[in-house]
C-alpha positions in Angstrom: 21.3 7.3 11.3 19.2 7.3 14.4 16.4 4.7 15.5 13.9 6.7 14.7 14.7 8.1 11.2 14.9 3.9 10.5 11.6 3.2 12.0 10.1 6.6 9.7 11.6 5.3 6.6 10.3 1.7 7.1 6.8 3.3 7.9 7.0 4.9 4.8 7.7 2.3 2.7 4.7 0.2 4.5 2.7 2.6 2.9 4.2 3.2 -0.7 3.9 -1.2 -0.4 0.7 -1.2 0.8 -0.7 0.8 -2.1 1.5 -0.7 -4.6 2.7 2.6 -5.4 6.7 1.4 -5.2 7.4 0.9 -8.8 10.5 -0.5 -10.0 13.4 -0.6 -7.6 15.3 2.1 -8.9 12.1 4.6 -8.4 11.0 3.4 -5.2 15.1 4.0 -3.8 14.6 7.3 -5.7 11.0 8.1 -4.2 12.5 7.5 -0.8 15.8 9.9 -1.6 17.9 6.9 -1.1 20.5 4.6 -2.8 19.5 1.0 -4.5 21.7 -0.8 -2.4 20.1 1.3 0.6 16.7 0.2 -0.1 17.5 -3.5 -0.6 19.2 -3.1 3.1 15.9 -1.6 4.5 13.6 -4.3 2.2 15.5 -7.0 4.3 14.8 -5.6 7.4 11.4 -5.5 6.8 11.6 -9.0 5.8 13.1 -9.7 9.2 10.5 -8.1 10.9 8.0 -10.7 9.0 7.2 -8.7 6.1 6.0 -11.1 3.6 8.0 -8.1 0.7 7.8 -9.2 -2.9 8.1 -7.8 -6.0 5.4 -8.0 -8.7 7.0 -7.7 -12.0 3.6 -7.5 -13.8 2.8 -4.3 -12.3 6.2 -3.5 -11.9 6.1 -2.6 -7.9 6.9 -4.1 -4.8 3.7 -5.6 -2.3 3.2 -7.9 0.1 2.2 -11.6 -0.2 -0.8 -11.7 1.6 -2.3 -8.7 4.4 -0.4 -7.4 7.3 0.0 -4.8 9.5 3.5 -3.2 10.2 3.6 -2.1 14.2 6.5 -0.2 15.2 5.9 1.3 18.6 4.2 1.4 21.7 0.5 0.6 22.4 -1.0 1.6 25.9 -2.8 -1.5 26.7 
């Protein structure tokens, strides 16, 4: 898999976080066309890039502890 499909993927499940749209594990590795196993790989990336990931049973998706902001990329100063 190149760099940039990774970085794509991990953008996009910023945003399926963000808006606490994941649901349970199974459908979020299913929203994002990939396997279970797959998804907990890419979850603890983003954990390793300081993504405070957890998953909310009550409302049955992933989200993140407390507000942050995922940067992957170049910004011209």
């Amino acid at each position: 898999m190149k760099v940039i499909d990774i970085l794509q993927r991990l953008e996009q499940m910023d945003q399926l976080i963000r808006l606490k749209a994941t649901g349970s594990p199974r459908a979020f590795a299913t929203r994002l066309g990939i396997s279970k196993s797959s998804l907990y790989n890419y979850l603890e990336l983003l954990r390793m890039l300081g993504g405070p990931v957890q998953y909310n049973q009550q409302l049955s998706t992933f989200e993140y502890e407390y507000s942050v902001v995922l940067q992957l990329g170049f910004v011209k100063k």
